[in-house]
VOKOLFI-229917 format. One line per 5 residues: number of its first residue (from 1); their letters; for each residue z, x, y of C-alpha. Coordinates in Angstrom, 3 decimals, padded with zeros to 6 digits, m for minus. Layout:
% residues N
NUM) a) Z X Y  ...;
% end
This chain:
% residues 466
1) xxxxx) 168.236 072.192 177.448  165.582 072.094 174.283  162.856 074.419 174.182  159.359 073.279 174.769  157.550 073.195 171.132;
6) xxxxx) 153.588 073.602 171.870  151.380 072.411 169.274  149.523 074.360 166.914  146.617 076.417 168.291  143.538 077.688 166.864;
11) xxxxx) 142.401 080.817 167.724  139.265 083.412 166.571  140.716 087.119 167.232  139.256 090.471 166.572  141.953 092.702 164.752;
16) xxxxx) 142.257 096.144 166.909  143.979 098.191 163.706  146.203 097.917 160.764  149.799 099.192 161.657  152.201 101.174 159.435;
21) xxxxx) 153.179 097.336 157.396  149.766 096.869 156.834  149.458 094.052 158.878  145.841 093.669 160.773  146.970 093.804 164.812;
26) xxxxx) 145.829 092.080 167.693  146.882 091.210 171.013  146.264 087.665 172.424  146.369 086.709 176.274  146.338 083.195 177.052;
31) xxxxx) 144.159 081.716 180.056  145.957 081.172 182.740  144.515 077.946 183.058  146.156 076.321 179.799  149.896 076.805 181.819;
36) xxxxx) 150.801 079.883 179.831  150.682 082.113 183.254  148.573 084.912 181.042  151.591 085.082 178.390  150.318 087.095 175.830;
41) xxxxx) 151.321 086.520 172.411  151.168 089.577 169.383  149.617 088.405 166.548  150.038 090.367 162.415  147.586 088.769 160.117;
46) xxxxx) 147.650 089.808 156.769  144.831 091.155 154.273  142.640 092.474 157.153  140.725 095.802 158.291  139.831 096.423 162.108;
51) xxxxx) 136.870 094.954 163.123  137.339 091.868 161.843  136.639 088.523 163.658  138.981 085.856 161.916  140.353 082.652 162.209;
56) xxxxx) 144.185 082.005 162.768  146.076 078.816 163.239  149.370 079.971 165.447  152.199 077.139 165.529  153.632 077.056 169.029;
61) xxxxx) 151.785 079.408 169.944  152.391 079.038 173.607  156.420 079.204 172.741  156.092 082.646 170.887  156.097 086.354 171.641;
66) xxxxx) 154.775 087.573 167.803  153.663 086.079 164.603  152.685 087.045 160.947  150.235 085.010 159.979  147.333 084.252 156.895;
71) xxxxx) 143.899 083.896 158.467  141.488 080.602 157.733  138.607 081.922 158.034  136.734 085.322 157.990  134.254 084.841 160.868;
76) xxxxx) 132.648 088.825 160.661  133.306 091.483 158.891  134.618 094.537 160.116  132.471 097.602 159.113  134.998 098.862 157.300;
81) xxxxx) 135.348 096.300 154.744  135.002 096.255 151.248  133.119 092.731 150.532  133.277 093.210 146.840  137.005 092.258 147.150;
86) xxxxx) 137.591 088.735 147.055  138.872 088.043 150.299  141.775 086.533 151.570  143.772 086.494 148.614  145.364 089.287 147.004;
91) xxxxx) 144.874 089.925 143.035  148.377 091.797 143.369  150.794 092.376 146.272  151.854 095.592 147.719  148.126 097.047 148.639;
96) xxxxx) 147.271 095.666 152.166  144.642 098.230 152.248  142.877 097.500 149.108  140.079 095.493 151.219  139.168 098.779 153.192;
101) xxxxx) 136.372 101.154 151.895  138.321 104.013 150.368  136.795 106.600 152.563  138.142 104.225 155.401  141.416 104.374 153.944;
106) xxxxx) 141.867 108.199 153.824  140.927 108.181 157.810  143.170 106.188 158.256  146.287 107.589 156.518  145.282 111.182 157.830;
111) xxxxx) 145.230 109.314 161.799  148.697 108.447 161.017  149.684 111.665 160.035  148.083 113.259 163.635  149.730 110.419 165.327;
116) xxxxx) 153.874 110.923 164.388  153.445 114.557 164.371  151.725 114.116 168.118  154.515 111.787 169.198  156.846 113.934 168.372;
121) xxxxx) 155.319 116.859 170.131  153.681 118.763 167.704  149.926 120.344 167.344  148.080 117.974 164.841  145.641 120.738 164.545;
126) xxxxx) 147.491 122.147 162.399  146.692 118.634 159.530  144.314 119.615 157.069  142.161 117.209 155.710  143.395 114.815 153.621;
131) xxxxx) 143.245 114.966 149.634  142.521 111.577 148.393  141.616 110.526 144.772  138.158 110.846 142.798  139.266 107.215 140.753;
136) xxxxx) 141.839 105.409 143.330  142.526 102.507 141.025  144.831 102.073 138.422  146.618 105.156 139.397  150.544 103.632 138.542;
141) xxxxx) 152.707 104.891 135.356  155.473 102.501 136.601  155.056 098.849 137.584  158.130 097.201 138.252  157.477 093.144 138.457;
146) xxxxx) 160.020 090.062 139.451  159.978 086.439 137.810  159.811 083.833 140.194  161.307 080.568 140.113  158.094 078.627 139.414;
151) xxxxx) 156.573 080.803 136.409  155.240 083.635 138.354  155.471 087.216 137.139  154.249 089.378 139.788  154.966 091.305 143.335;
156) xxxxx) 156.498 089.536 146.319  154.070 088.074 148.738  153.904 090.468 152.075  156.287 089.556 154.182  157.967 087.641 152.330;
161) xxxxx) 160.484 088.703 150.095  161.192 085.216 148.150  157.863 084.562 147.282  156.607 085.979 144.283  152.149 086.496 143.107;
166) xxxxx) 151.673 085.744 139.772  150.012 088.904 139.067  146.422 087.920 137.344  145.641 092.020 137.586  146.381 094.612 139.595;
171) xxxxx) 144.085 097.537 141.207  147.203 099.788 141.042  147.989 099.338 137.181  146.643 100.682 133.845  145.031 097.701 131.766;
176) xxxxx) 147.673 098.601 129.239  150.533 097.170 131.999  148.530 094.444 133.029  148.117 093.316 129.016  152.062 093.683 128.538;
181) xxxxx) 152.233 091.796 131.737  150.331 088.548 130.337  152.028 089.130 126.719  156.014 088.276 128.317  154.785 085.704 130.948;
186) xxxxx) 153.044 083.832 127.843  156.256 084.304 125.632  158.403 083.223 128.959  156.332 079.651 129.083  156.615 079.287 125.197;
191) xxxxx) 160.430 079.116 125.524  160.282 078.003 129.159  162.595 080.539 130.179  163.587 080.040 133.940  162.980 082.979 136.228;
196) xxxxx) 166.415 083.935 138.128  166.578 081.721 141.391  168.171 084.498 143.964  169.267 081.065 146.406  170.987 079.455 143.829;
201) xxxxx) 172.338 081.980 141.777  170.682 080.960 138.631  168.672 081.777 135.779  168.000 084.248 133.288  164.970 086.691 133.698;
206) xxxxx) 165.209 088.311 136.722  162.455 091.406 136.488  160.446 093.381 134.497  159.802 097.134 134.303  156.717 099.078 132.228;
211) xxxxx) 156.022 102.825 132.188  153.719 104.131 130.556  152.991 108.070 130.361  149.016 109.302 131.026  150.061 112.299 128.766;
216) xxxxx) 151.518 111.085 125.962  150.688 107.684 125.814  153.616 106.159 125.976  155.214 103.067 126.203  158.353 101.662 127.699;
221) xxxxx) 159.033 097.608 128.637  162.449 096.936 129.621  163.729 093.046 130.947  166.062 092.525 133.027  167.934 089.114 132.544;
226) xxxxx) 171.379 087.881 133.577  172.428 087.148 129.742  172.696 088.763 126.808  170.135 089.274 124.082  171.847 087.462 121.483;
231) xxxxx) 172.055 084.871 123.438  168.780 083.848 122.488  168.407 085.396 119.399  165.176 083.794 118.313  163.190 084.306 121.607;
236) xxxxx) 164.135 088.156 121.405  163.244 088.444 117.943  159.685 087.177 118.361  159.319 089.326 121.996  159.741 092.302 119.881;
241) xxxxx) 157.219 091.265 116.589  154.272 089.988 119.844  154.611 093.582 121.677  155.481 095.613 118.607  152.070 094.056 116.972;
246) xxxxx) 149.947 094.512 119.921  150.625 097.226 121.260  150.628 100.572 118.604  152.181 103.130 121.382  155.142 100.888 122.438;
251) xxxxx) 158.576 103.496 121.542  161.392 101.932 123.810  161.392 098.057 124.894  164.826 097.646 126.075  166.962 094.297 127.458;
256) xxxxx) 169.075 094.912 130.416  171.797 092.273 131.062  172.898 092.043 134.460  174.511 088.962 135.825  175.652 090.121 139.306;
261) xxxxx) 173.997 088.304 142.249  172.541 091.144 143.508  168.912 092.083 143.703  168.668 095.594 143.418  166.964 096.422 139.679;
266) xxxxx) 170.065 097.674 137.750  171.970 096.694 134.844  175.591 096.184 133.368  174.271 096.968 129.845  171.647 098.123 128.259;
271) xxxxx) 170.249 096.698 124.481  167.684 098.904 122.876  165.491 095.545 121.145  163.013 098.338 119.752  162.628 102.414 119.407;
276) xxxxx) 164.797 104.348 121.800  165.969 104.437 125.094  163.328 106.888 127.080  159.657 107.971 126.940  158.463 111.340 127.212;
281) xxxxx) 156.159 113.080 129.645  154.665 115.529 131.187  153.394 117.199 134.509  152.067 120.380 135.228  152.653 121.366 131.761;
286) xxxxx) 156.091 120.433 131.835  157.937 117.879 129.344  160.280 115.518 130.884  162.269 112.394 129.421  162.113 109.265 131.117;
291) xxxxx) 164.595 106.113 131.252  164.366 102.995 133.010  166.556 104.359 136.487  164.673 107.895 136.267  162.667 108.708 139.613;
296) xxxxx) 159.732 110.014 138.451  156.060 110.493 140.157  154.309 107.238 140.081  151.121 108.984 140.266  151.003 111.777 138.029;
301) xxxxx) 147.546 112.624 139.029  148.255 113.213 142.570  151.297 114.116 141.654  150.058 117.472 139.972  148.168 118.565 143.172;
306) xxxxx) 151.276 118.015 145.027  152.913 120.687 143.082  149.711 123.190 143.236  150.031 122.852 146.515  153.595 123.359 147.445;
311) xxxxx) 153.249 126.428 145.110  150.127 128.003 146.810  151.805 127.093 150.664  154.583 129.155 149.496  153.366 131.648 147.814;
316) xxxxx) 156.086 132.139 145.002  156.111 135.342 143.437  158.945 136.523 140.829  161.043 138.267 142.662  161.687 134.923 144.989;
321) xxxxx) 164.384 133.240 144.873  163.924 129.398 145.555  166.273 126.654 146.329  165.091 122.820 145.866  167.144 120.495 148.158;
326) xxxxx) 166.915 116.819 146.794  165.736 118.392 143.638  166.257 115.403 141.266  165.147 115.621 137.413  162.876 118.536 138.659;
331) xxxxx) 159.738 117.883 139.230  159.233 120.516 141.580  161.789 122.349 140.445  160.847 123.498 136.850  157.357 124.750 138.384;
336) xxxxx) 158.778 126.673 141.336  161.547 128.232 138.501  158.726 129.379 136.357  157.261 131.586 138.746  160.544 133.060 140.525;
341) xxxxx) 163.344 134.583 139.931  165.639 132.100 140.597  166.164 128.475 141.268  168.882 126.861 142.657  168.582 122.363 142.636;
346) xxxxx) 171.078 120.343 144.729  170.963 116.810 144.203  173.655 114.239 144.818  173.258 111.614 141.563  174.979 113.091 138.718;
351) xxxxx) 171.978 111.357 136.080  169.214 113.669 137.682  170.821 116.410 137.566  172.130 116.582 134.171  167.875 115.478 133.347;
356) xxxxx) 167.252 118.291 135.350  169.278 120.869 133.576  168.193 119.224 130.308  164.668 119.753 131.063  164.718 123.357 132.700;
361) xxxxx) 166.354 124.103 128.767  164.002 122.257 126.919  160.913 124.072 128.915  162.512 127.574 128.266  163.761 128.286 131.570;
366) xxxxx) 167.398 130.199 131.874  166.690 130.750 135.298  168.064 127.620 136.888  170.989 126.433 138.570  172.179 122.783 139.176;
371) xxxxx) 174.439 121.146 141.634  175.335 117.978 141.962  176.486 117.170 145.540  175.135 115.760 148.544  172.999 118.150 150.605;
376) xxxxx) 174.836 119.275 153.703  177.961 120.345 151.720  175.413 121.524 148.909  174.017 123.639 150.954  177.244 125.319 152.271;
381) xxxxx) 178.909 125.788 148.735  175.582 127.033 147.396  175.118 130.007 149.602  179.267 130.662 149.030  178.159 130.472 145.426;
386) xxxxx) 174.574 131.120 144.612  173.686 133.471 147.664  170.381 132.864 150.046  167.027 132.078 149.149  163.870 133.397 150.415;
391) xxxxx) 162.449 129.883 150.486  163.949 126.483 150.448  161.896 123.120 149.237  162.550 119.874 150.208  161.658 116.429 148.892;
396) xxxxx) 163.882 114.080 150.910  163.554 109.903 150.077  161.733 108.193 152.648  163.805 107.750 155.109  163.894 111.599 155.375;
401) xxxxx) 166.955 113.718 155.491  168.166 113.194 158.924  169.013 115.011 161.687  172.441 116.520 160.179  170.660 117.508 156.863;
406) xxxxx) 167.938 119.163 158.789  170.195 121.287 161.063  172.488 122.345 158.566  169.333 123.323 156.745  168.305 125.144 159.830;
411) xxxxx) 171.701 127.208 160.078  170.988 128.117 156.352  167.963 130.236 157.337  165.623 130.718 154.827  162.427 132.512 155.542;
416) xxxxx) 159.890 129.929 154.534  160.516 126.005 154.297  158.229 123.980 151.882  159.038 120.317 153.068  157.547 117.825 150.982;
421) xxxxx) 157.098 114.145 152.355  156.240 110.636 151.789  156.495 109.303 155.039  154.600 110.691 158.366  157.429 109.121 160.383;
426) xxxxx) 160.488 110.525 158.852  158.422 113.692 158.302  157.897 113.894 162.219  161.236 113.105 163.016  163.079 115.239 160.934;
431) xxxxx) 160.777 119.070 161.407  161.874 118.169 165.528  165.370 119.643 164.813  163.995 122.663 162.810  162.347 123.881 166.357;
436) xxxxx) 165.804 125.150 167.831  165.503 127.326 165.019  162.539 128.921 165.754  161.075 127.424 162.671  156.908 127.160 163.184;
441) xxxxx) 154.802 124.739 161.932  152.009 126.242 159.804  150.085 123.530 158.031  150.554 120.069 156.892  148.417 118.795 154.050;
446) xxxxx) 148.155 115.190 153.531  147.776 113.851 150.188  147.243 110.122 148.878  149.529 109.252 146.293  149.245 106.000 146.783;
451) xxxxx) 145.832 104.450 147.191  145.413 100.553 148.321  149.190 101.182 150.518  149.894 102.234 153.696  151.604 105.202 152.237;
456) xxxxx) 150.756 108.824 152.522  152.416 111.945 151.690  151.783 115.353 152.829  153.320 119.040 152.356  154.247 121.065 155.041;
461) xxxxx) 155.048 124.708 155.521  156.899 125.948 158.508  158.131 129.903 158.685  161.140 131.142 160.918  159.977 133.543 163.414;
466) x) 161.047 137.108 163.494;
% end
């Protein structure tokens, strides 16, 4: 038996909030009277803030129980809308919140905090509030970009993971990005270079990555392509003489062959085209080198406060001893070792840690100790090894540690745990298994890192009672 198609409807909704995709929400009941028996239909409209009255054209509407859809028309403005952002269209993808006032945004983010921590039973009295930015644009030192199939050079559309924005600018990135951004997609057209088609398999530039470093200044560009360099000998050749000649500050543009259908941003070889193979830079005082697969704070400014903070929750003194689970190239770790006795960093890929060892030596600290390993089995050699710390510190990715990280890190028992998050959800979710412990939430501080998003991290302290 075929279903019934309904045709297209056009409806004008008021969005009731912006959920954790960024999507604008609303809830749609049809009349009874149009056959639908009060069906009621969940609509997602993209580039939205609550309040707003819009216009949305639903195919089969009738037929469906959700939708993500564009809207056709902006009918009122919620009062929370920036109308000095063009609406409706994106100038880059990835900040669904960029049409929100900023003080808007911060209410927002801080909301969502209150809300996972009340779901999952937990006083959200205890959420300070939140630290945003005094400039929230152009925040990024890392903009990582994909070539699309027609041209483009951008982020993928929302929602839509095939789709790629040819990024015009960006209100997360440094002009300095954006410039390097129009340099390879006008080099890319002069040798009509196809972008890498992920249906068919085909292709040769696949994506692009840029750091640049607020401290030092700076600059890394690295392609990724399925082919090698010499492949196309004269192309490469003039890349490096248009970005070596335009850009003064430009010490490592690299070309990363990878021909694996795969999408993840990786690489079966690397060719250094110009300079070497990292930048260097710094945070909280502290030099660090960077390569292309380094994780390494986005948002340096932020990034900084994070630290302060996690230091001042804690209260490190030198005769602590500190252990920093998920510790990577030590970006947490180096500050919290400066001020204690010890530090002990357990991270399970093998890269960060021997960064992280090769920064704690080239910042003068001979107080560290690395392990490579993943965390629950860290954590059980490291006390047979290392001993107990007074306080452990935590920086999980953000789908959070997990339920078998956090008990085994509540069997450890340190005195004080410093968890650092970027994701109220996983953040909620994972302190529930620390209260058969009789660990106690003190205070969460939220913290924007990332402005424009839906993202929002915060640090937590929680103390084991005696």
């Amino acid at each position: 038996m075929e279903k019934t198609v309904y045709p297209t409807e056009i409806l004008d909704v008021t969005i009731e909030k912006i959920n954790s995709k960024g999507y604008g929400y609303t809830r749609y009941i049809h009349p009874p009277d149009k056959g639908s028996n009060g069906k009621h239909l969940n609509i997602n409209v993209k580039n939205v803030v609550p309040g707003d009255v819009v216009r949305v054209a639903v195919e089969n509407a009738k037929g469906r129980n959700k939708v993500v859809v564009d809207y056709d028309e902006l009918l009122k403005a919620g009062s929370t809308r920036n109308l000095k952002i063009p609406t409706h269209k994106a100038v880059s993808g990835g900040t669904p919140l960029q049409y929100m006032y900023y003080d808007n945004q911060l209410v927002y983010k801080m909301d969502t905090v209150k809300e996972y921590l009340e779901g999952a039973g937990f006083d959200s009295s205890f959420v300070q509030p939140i630290i945003g930015m005094d400039d929230p644009n152009r925040y990024r030192n890392k903009m990582e970009l994909t070539f699309g199939t027609n041209g483009e050079l951008g982020m993928h559309q929302q929602g839509n993971h095939r789709q790629v924005i040819d990024l015009e600018d960006s209100i997360l990135a440094p002009k300095v990005l954006v410039d390097v951004k129009h340099v390879i997609s006008q080099w890319q057209k002069d040798y009509q270079l196809p972008g890498y088609n992920k249906t068919s398999q085909s292709g040769l530039l696949r994506n692009l990555l840029m750091r640049t470093s607020f401290a030092t200044g700076e600059l890394m560009v690295v392609l990724y392509a399925t082919k090698a360099p010499s492949e196309l000998q004269e192309a490469t050749n003039d890349l490096v003489e248009r970005l070596t000649s335009q850009f003064d500050n430009l010490v490592s543009l690299q070309w990363a062959e990878y021909a694996a259908a795969g999408e993840r941003v990786q690489a079966d070889r690397i060719h250094v085209l110009h300079g070497r193979d990292y930048i260097n830079d710094e945070l909280n005082g502290f030099k660090y080198r960077i390569w292309p697969d380094t994780f390494f704070q986005a948002n340096p400014v932020q990034a900084e406060k994070l630290v302060e903070l996690a230091l001042e929750m804690a209260d490190v003194h030198s005769n602590m001893r500190v252990l920093d689970l998920f510790c990577g190239v030590g970006t947490f770790s180096l500050p919290f070792a400066k001020r204690s006795r010890e530090l002990a960093g357990i991270e399970i890929v093998e890269n960060s840690i021997l960064s992280a060892r090769r920064n704690a030596t080239e910042n003068g600290l001979d107080n560290t100790y690395f392990m490579t390993n993943d965390a629950r089995i860290g954590l059980k050699e490291l006390k047979e090894t290392w001993g107990s710390p007074d306080l452990l510190v935590l920086n999980p990715p953000r789908n959070g540690a997990g339920g078998k990280v956090m008990r085994s890190i509540g069997r450890f028992g340190t005195d004080k745990i410093i968890y650092i998050s970027c994701s109220p959800k996983s953040l909620a979710e994972d302190l529930v298994w620390l209260k058969a412990f009789g660990y106690e939430l003190v205070t969460v501080q939220p913290v924007d890192q990332f402005p424009h998003t839906t993202h929002v991290e915060a640090v937590t302290l929680l103390v084991k009672e005696r």
